[in-house]
N, C-alpha and C positions, 0 to 999 in steps of 0.2 A: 504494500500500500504506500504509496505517494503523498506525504505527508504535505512538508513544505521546504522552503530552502531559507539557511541563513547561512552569509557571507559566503553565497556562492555554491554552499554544499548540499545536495540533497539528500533530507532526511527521510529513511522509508521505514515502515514496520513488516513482518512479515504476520502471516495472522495467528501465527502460536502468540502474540503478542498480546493479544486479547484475553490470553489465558491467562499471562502475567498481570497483568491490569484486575482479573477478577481476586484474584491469589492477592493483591496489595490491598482490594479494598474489601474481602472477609480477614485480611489479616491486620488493617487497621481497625476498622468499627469492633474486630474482639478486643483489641488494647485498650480502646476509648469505653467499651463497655466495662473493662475490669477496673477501670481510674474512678469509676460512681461519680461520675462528674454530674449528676443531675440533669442529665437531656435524656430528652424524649426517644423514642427508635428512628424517626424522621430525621430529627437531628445529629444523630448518632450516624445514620448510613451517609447523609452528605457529607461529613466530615470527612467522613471514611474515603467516598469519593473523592475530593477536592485532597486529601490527602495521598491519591493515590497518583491522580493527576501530577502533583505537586514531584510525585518520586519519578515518573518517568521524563519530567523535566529534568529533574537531577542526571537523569543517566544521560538523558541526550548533553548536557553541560559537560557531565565526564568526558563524556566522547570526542567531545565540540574542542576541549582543551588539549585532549590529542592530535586533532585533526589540526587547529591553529600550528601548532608549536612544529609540526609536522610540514606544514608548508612554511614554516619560517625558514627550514633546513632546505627547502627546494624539493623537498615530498609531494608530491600531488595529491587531494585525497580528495575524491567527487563525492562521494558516498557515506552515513553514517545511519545504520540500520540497528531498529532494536529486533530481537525475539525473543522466546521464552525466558530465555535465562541472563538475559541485559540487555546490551548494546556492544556496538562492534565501530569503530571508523575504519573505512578500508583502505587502511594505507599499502598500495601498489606493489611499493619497493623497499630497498633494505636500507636503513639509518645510511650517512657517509662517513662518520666516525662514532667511537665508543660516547663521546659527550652528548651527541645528537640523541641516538638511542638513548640516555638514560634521560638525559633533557625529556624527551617526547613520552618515555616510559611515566617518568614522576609528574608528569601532568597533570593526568586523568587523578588520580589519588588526592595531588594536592588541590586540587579545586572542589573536590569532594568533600574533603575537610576543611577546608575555607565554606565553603555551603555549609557545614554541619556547627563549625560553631560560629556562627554567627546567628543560624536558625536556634540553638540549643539558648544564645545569647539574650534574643527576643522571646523567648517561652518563658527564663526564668523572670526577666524582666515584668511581664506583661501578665503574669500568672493571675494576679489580681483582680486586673483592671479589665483584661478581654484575653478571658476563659478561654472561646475557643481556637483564638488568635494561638495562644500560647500551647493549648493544645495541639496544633498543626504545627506550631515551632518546635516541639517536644518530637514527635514523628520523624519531622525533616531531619532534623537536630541526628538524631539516634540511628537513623538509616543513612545518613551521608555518612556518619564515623567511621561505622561499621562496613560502608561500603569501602571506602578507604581501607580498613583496616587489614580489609579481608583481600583486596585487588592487591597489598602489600607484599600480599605470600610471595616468596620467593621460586614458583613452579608454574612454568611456560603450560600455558599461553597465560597467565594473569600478572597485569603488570609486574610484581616483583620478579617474576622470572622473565622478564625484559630488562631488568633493572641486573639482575644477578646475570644477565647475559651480554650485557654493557661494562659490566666489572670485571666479566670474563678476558673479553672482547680486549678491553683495556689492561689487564694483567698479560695476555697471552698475545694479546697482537694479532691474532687470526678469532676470523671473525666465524669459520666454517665452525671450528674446533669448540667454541663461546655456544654456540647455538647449538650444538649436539649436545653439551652436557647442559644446559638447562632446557632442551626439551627430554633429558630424561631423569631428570630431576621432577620436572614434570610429571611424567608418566609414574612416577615414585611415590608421590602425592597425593596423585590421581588414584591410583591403587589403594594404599591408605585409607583414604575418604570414602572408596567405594566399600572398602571393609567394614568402615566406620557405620556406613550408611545401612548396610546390610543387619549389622547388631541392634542398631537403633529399631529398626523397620520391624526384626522377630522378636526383639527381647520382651515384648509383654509389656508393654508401658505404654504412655498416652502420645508419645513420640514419633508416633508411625512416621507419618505426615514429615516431620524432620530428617525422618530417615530417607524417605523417598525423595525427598529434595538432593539430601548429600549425593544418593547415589549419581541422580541427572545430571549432576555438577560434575562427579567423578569421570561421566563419561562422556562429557563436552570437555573437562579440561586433557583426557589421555587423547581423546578424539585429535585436540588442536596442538598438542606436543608431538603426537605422531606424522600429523602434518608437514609439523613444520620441521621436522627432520626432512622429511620426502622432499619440499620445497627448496631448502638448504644442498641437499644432494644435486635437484634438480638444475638449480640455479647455477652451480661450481660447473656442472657439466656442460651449462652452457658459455659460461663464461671463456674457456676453451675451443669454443665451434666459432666460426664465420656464417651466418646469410645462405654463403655461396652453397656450403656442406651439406646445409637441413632442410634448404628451400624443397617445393613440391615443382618439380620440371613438366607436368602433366597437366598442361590445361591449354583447353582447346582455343580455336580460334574461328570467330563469327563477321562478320561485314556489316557496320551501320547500315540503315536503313532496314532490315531482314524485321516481317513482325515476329512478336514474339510466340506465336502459334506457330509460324514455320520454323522458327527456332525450335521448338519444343520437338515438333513431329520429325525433323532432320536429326538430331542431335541426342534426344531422349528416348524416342520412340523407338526408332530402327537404328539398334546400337552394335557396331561392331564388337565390342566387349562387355562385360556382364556389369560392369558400372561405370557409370561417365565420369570426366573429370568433375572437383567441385565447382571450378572457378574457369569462366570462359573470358578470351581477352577479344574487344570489340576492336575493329580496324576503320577505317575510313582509306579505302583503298590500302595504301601501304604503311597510313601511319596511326599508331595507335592512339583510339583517343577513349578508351574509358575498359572498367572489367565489371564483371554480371558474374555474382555467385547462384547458386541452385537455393541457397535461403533468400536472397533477394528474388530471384522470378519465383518464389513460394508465396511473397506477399502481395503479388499481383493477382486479383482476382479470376478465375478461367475467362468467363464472359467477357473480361477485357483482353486476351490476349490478340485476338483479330486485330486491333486498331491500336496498341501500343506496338512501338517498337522496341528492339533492344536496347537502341543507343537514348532511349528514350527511360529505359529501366535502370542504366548502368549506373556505376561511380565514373564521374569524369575523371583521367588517368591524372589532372592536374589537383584533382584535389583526394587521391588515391596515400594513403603512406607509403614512400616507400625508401627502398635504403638500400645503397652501393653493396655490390657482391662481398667487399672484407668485412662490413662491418660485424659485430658481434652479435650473436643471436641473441645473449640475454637480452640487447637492444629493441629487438622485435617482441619479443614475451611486453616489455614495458610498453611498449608500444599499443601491442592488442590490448594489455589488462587497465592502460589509462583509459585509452581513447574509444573503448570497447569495438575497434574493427574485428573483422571477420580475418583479415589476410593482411598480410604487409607485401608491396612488391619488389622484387628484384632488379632494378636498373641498373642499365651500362649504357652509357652514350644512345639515351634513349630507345633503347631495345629491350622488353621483357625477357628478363635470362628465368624466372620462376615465379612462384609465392609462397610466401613459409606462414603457416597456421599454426594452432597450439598445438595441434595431432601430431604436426611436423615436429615440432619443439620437442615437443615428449615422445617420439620415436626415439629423434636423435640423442638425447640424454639418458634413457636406456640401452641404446648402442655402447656411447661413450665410458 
């Protein structure tokens, strides 16, 4: 879901989100009910909401502080998405030095805690005078701390094992070596927790509900230490290839003007080989002027393919990414995961030499 955008980034939910959101407001209106604060049930459940409101501000804040501090370093970060179990900014790429990383790590955390006491500040202040003010400051207060407290852990993917991988990174100088031992450090945690979560959940106790949480957490946090080892490997393997090496040399070649129905019946229909290329490059007699993937003539409706043309469906090749045969493949990977393309091109003195995809990428890094 498409929330809204600030300073440029857009903020989305996915809709386990909405579970979170139910989860914050039966688990605030039970705190406000145990305080005997004198309100009614009406009053009690809008707190709860307005309260719970209040914490998924917070998380998109967390985020938002990573996301800034992140482009301050020359990070791009388009994206900051909540789901069930928080929020995420999607930063693309890897820190530039150990400072940046721990800079960007200790962000999210310390805004967190700048939000909690300042909110803890106004609760006790106000406790008096407006009740329920101070009550929603008591909430924020106690869930910003805690959230900090908790994102502190030093076990990837939660901030402090960003922070412990930044200290890595800076004790050892190699940043491949920093990131493998805090995602398994990670994974160490993650185990742990999920044990934890398991005893809570059978021991007979009123706990359940606690325990079933740890686990979820357990297995988002081994899920994203696993990861990010995989990404860590992925990325070194690229960092060693060229463009030239990984590109996909197979892609067909079509002539402006052609609709896109005789395209289709030419090219898809009556197929010399059991799959077609993905990515067809369009000509204007001899010079290329744009490329048409099989996802792009996917979103052309059938009924229009009669009276659309190709070069009418394509990417113009001038406003195509693309990148000289040396350059380095991690280069492309950045490329597709900023700018979300499909394909990056291969150019030489204005000749298509290929196009390298993510499929390509991740071929060539399991060769490698």
């Amino acid at each position: 879901m498409r929330l809204f955008k600030l300073f440029g980034i857009q903020c989305t939910a996915s809709w386990s989100w909405l579970v979170l959101l139910a989860l914050l407001v039966y688990v605030a209106y039970s705190l406000f009910r145990g305080l005997r604060l004198g309100f009614g049930p009406v009053e009690l459940w809008s707190l709860a909401g307005v309260a719970a409101l209040l914490s998924v501000a917070s998380l998109f804040g967390h985020e938002l502080a990573h996301a800034l501090v992140a482009r301050a370093f020359g990070i791009p970060v388009h994206t900051i998405s909540l789901f069930l179990l928080g929020g995420m900014a999607h930063i693309t790429r890897e820190s530039p030095t150990p400072r940046a990383e721990f800079l960007i790590a200790v962000a999210g955390p310390a805004s967190s805690l700048a939000v909690g006491l300042v909110a803890a500040g106004v609760s006790w202040g106000l406790w008096g005078v407006a009740p329920p003010v101070a009550v929603l400051g008591l909430w924020l207060g106690s869930m910003n701390i805690l959230l900090a407290i908790f994102n502190l852990v030093p076990a990837y993917p939660l901030d402090g094992g960003r922070v412990l991988r930044a200290v890595l990174w800076f004790a050892g100088e190699d940043l491949t070596w920093a990131s493998i031992v805090a995602a398994r450090v990670g994974q160490v945690a993650a185990v742990a927790m999920l044990l934890s979560g398991i005893w809570i959940l059978f021991d007979g106790s009123s706990g359940a509900l606690s325990g079933l949480w740890l686990i979820i957490i357990a297995w988002f946090m081994y899920a994203g230490a696993t990861s990010s080892q995989y990404a860590t490997r992925f990325q070194d393997a690229l960092r060693e290839l060229t463009v030239a090496s990984v590109m996909d040399r197979d892609f067909g070649r079509v002539q402006a003007g052609v609709s896109v129905k005789s395209f289709a019946e030419e090219h898809l229909l009556e197929l010399p080989t059991p799959t077609p290329p993905r990515a067809y490059a369009i000509y204007r007699d001899e010079s290329l002027v744009g490329l048409l993937s099989l996802r792009q003539l996917g979103r052309i409706p059938v009924q229009n393919w009669s009276e659309t043309r190709v070069d009418g469906a394509m990417v113009p090749i001038e406003s195509a990414p693309a990148m000289e045969p040396g350059a380095p493949a991690l280069g492309a990977l950045h490329v597709i995961l900023e700018d979300g393309v499909e394909h990056v091109a291969v150019m030489a003195e204005g000749r298509l030499l290929g196009l390298v995809t993510h499929t390509e990428l991740a071929r060539a890094s399991q060769r490698s």
